[in-house]
VEXDREN-265459 format. One line per 10 residues: number of its first residue (from 1); their letters; for each residue x, y, z of N, C-alpha, C, CB. Coordinates in steps of 0.2 Angstrom, whole numbers. Each point is the difference from the previous one (the first is absolute). Glycine has a CB too. Example, Ala and Ser with C-alpha at 12.3 -4.5 7.8 and 13.67 -1.06 7.14 Angstrom:
! VEXDREN-265459
1	AS	66 -28 39 -4 6 0 4 6 0 -9 -6 6 ~ 7 11 -10 4 6 1 -4 5 3 6 -3 -10
//
This chain:
! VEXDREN-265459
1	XXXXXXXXXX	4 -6 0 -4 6 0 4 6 0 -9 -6 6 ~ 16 6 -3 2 6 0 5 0 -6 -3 2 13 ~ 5 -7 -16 1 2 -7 -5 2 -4 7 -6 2 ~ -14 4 -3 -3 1 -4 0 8 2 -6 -12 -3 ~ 4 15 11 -1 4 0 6 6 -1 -9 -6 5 ~ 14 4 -5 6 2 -3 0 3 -8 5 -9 9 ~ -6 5 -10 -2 1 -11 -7 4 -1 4 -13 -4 ~ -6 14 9 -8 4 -1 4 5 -2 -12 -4 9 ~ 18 6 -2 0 5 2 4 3 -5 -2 -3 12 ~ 9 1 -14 1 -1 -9 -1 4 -5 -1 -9 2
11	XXXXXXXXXX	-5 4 -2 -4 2 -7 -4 6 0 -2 -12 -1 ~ 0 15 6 -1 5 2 2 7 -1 -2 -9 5 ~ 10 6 0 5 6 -5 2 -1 -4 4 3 6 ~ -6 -5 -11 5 -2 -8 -7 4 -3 11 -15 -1 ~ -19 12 3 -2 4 -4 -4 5 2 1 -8 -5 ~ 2 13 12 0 4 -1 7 7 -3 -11 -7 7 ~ 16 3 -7 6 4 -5 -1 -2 -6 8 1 8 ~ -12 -6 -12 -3 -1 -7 -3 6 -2 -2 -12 0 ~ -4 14 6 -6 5 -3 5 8 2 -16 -9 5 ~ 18 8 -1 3 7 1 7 0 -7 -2 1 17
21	XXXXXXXXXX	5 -5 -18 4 0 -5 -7 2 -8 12 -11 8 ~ -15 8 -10 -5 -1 -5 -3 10 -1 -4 -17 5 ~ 1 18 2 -2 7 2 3 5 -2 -3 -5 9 ~ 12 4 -7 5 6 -4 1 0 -5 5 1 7 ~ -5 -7 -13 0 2 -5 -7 0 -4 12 -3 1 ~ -18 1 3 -5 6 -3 1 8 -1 -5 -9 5 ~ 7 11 3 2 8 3 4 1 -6 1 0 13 ~ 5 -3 -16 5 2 -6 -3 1 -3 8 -6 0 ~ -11 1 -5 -5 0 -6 -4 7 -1 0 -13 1 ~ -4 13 3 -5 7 1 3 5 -1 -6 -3 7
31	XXXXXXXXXX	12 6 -5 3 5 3 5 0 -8 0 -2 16 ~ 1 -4 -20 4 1 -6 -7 1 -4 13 -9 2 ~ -19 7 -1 -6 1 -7 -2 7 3 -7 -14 -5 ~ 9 19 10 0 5 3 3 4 -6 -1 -3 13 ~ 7 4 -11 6 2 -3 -3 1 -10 10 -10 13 ~ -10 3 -14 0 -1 -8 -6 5 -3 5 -13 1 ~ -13 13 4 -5 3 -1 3 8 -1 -9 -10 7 ~ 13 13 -1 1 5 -1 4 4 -5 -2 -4 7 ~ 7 0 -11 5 1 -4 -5 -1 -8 11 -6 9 ~ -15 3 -9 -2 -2 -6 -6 7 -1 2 -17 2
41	XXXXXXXXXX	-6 19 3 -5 6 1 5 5 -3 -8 -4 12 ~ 13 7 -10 2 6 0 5 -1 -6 -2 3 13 ~ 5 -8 -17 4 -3 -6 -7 1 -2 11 -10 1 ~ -17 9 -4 -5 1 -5 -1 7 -1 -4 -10 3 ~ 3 14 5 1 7 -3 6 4 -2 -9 0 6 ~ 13 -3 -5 7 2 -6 0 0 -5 4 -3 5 ~ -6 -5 -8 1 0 -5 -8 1 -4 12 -6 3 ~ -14 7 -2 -8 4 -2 1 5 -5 -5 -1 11 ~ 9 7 -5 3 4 -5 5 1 -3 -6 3 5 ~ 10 -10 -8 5 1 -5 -6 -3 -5 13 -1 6
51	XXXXXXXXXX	-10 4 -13 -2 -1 -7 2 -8 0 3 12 -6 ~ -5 -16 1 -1 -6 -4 6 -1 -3 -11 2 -2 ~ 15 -8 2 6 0 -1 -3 1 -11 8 -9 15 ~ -1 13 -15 2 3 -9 -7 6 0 4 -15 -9 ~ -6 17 14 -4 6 -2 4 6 6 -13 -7 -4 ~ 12 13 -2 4 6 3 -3 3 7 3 3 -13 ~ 5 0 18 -3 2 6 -5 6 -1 10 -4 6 ~ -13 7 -2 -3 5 -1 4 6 0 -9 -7 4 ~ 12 8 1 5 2 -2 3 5 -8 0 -10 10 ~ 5 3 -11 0 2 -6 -3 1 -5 4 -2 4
61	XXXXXXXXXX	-11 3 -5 -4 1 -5 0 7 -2 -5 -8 2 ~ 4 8 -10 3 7 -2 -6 4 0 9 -5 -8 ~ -5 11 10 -7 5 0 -5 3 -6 8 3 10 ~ -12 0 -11 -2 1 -4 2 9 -1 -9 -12 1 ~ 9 11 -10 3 6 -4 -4 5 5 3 -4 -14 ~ -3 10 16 -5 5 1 -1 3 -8 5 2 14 ~ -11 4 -12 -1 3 -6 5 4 -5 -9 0 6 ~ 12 1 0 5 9 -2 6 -6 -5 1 12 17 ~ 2 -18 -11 6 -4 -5 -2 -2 -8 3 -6 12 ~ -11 3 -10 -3 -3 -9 -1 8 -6 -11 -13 9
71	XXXXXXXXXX	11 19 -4 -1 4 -6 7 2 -2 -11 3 2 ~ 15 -4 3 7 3 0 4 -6 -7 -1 5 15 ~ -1 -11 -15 2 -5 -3 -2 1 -7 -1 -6 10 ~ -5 6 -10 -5 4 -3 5 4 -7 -8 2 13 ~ 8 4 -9 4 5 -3 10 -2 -4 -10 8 12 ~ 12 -11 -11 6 -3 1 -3 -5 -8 5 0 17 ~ -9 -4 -17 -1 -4 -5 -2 3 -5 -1 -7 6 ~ -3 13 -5 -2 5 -6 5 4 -5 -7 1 9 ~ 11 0 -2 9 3 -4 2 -3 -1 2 6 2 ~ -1 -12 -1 6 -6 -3 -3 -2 -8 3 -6 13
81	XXXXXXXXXX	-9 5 -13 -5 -2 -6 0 4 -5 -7 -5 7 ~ 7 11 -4 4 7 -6 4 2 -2 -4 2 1 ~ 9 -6 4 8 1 -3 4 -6 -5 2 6 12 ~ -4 -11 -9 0 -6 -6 -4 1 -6 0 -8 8 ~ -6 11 -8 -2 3 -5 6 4 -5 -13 0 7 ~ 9 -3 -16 6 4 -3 6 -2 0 -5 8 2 ~ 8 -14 1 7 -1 0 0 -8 -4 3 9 13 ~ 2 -9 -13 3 -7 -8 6 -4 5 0 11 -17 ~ 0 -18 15 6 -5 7 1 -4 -7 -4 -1 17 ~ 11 0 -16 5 -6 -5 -2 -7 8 15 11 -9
91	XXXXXXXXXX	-17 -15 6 -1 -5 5 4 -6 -4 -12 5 5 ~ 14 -10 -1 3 -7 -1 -4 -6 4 12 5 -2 ~ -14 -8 -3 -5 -5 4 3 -6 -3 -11 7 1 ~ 12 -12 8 4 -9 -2 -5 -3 2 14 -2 2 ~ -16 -4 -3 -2 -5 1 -1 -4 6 2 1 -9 ~ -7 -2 14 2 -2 5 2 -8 1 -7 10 3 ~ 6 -13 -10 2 -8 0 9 2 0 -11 -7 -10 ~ 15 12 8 4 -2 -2 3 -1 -6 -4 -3 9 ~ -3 0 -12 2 -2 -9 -3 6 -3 -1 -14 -2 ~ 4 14 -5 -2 9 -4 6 2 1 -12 4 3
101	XXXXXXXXXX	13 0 -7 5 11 2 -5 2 1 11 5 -9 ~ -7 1 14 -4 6 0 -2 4 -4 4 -1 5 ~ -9 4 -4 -3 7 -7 -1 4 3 -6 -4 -8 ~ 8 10 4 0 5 2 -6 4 -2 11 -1 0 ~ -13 6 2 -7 4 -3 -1 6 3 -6 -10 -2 ~ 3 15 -1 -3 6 4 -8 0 3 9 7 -7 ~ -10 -3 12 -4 -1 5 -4 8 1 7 -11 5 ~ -11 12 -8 -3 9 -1 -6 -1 5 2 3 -15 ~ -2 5 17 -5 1 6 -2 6 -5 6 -4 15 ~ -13 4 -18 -1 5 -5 -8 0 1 11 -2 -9
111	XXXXXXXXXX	-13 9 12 -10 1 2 -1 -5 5 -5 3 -13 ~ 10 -5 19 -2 -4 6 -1 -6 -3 -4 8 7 ~ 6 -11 -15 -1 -6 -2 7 -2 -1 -12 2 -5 ~ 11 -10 7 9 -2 -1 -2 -5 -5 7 1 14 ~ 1 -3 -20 0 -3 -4 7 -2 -3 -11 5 1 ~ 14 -12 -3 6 0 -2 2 1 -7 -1 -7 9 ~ 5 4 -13 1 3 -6 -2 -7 -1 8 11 -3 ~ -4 -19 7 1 -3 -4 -8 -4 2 15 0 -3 ~ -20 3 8 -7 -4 -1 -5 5 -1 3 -8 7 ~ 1 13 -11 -5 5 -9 1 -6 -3 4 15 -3
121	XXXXXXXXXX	1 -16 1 0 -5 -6 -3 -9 0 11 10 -2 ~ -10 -11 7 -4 -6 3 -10 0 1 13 0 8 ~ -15 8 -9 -7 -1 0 -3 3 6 1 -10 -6 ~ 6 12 11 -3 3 6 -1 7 0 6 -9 6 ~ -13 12 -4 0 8 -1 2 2 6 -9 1 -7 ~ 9 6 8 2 3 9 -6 0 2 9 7 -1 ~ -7 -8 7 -7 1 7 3 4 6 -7 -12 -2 ~ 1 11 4 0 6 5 5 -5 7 -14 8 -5 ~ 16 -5 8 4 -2 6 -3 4 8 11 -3 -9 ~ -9 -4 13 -1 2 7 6 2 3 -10 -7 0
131	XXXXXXXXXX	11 9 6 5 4 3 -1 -1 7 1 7 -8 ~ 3 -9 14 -1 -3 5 9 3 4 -12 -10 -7 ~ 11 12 14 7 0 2 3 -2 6 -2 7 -7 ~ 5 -12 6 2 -6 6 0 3 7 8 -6 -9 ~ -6 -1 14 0 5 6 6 3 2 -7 -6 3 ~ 12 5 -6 8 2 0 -1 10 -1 7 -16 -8 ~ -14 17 4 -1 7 -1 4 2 -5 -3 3 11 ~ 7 -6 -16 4 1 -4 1 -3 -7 3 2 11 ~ -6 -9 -9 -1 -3 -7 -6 3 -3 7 -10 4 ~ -7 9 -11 -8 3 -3 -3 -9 -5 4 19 -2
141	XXXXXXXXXX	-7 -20 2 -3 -5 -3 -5 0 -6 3 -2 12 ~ -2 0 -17 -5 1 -6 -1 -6 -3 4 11 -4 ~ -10 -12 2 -4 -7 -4 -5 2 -3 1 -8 8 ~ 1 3 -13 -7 1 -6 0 -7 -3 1 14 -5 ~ -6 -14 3 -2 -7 -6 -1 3 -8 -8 -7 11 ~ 10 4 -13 -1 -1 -10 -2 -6 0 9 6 -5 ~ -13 -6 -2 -3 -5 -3 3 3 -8 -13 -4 11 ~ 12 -3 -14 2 -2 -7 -3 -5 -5 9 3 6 ~ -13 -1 -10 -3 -5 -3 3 -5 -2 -5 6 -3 ~ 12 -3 -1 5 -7 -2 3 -4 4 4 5 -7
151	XXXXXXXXXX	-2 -1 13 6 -1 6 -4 -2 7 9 9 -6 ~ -12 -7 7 -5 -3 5 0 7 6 3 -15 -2 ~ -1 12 10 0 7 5 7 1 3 -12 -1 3 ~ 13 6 -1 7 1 3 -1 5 6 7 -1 -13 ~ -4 -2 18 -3 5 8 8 3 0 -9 -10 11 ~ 11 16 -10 5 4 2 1 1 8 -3 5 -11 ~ 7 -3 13 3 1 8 8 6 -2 -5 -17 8 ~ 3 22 -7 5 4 3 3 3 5 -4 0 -6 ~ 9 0 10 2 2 7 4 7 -2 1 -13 6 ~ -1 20 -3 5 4 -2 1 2 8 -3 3 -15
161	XXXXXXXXXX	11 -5 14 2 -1 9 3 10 1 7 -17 0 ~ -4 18 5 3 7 2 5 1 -6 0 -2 14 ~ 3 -6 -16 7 2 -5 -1 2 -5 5 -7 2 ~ -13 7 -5 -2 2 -6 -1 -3 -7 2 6 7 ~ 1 -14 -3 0 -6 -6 -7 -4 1 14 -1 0 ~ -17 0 -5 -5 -5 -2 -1 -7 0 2 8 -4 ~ -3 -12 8 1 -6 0 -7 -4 1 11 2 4 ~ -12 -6 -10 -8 -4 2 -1 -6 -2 -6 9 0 ~ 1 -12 -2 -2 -6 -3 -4 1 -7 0 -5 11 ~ 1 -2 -14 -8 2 -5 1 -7 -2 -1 14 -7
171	XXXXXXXXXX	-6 -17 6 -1 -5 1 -6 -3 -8 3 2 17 ~ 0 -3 -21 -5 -1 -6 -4 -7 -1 9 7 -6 ~ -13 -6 5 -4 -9 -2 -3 2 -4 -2 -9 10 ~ 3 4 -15 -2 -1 -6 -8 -2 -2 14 -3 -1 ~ -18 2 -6 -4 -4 0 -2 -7 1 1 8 -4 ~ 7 -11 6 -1 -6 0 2 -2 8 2 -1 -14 ~ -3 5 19 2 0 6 6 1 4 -7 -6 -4 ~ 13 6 -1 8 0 -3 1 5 7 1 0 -16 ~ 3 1 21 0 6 2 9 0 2 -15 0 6 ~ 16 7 -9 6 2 0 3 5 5 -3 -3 -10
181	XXXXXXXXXX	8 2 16 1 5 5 7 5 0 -7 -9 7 ~ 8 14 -8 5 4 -3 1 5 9 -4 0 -19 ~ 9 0 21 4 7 2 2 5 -5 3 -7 9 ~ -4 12 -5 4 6 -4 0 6 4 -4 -4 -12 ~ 11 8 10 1 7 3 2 4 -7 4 -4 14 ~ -3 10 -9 0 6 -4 6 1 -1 -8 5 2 ~ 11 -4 -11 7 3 -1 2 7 0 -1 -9 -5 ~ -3 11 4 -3 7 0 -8 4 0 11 -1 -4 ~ -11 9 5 -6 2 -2 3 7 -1 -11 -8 6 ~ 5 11 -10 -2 6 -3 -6 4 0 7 -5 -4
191	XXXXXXXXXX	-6 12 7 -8 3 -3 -2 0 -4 0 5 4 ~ -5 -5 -8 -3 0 -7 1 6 0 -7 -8 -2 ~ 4 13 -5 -3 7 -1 -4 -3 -3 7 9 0 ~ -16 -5 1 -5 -3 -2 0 5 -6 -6 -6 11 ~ 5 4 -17 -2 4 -9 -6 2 0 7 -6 -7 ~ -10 13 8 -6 1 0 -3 -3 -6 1 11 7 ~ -8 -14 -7 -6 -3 -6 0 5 -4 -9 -6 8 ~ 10 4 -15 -3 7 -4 -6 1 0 8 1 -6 ~ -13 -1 9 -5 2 2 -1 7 7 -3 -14 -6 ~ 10 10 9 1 7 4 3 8 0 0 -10 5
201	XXXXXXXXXX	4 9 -12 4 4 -4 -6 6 -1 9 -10 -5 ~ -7 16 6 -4 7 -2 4 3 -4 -5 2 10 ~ 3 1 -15 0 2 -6 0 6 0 -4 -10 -5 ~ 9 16 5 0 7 2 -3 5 -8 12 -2 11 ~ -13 4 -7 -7 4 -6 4 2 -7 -8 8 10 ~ 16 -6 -8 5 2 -7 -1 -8 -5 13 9 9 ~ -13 -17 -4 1 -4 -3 -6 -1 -3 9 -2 6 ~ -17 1 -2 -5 1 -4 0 5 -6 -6 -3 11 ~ 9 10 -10 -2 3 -6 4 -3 -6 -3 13 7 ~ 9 -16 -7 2 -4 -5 -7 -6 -2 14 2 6
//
């Protein structure tokens, strides 16, 4: 009997340092899903307010032109569009394959319409052109499209930097889908003088009375 009652006694303390051992690492556990609940609450509103990864901070987002800048801009493209106007460029245009020579050709800015010598003779007429100026505030930017019955369409890209050289693309496709990509810059330019229309010519009364 006083063994058995010996092992009661035992068992007793083993299982109450089991339940007290079992009990503290409940206490842990709680105290760690404490801990994590906390971290994870205040991490959400952190990152709440960052952007979406690959989308821009707010922050950096660009501001918008005001009025005064867009007319100011405005103004700048007006006089660039009429200083190009009336002026004639020796242009060299290669092939962006590689394969081909280069050709040379002139490039006229004549009544705000632009036009080449060698896509006059190709079928291309002159049109009109748009004007646009980068954000660098320096570069000026010109595009137009021709079309061609024989030849098909030809997109243009002009860049005219601070240096005052010319550099762009022109990209031709044909009617058969053919599409041809050329670089070219400016070898030089010139002002034109515009020859009055003889329709604009006045005839002084000495010369009428002849």
């Amino acid at each position: 009997m006083t063994v058995k009652g010996g092992c009661n006694k035992r068992e007793r303390e083993c299982n109450k340092a089991g339940a007290t051992t079992r009990e503290d690492k409940m206490n842990k556990l709680v105290m760690v899903l404490l801990v994590l609940g906390f971290l994870v609450t205040n991490s959400s509103s952190v990152f709440a307010e960052r952007p979406a990864k690959g989308q821009p901070e707010k922050a950096a987002a660009p501001q918008a032109v005001s009025k005064k800048q867009a007319g100011k801009i405005q103004e700048m493209l007006v006089k660039r569009k009429a200083e190009l106007n009336s002026t004639q460029w020796d242009i060299e245009a290669k092939p962006m394959s590689g394969k081909g020579k280069a050709e040379k050709d002139v490039l006229s800015f004549l009544d705000s319409k632009v036009s080449t010598k060698n896509m006059i003779a190709k079928g291309f007429a002159s049109t009109n052109f748009s004007m646009r100026l980068l954000e660098d505030n320096e570069t000026y930017t010109w595009e137009t499209m021709q079309t061609s019955e024989k030849s098909g369409t030809a997109f243009w890209r002009g860049d005219i930097g601070a240096d005052g050289i010319m550099r762009g693309v022109v990209s031709i496709r044909d009617n058969k889908d053919k599409v041809s990509d050329f670089n070219f810059h400016s070898l030089n330019s010139i002002k034109m003088t515009a020859e009055p229309s003889p329709a604009a010519v006045e005839l002084s009364p000495s010369a009428m009375a002849e």
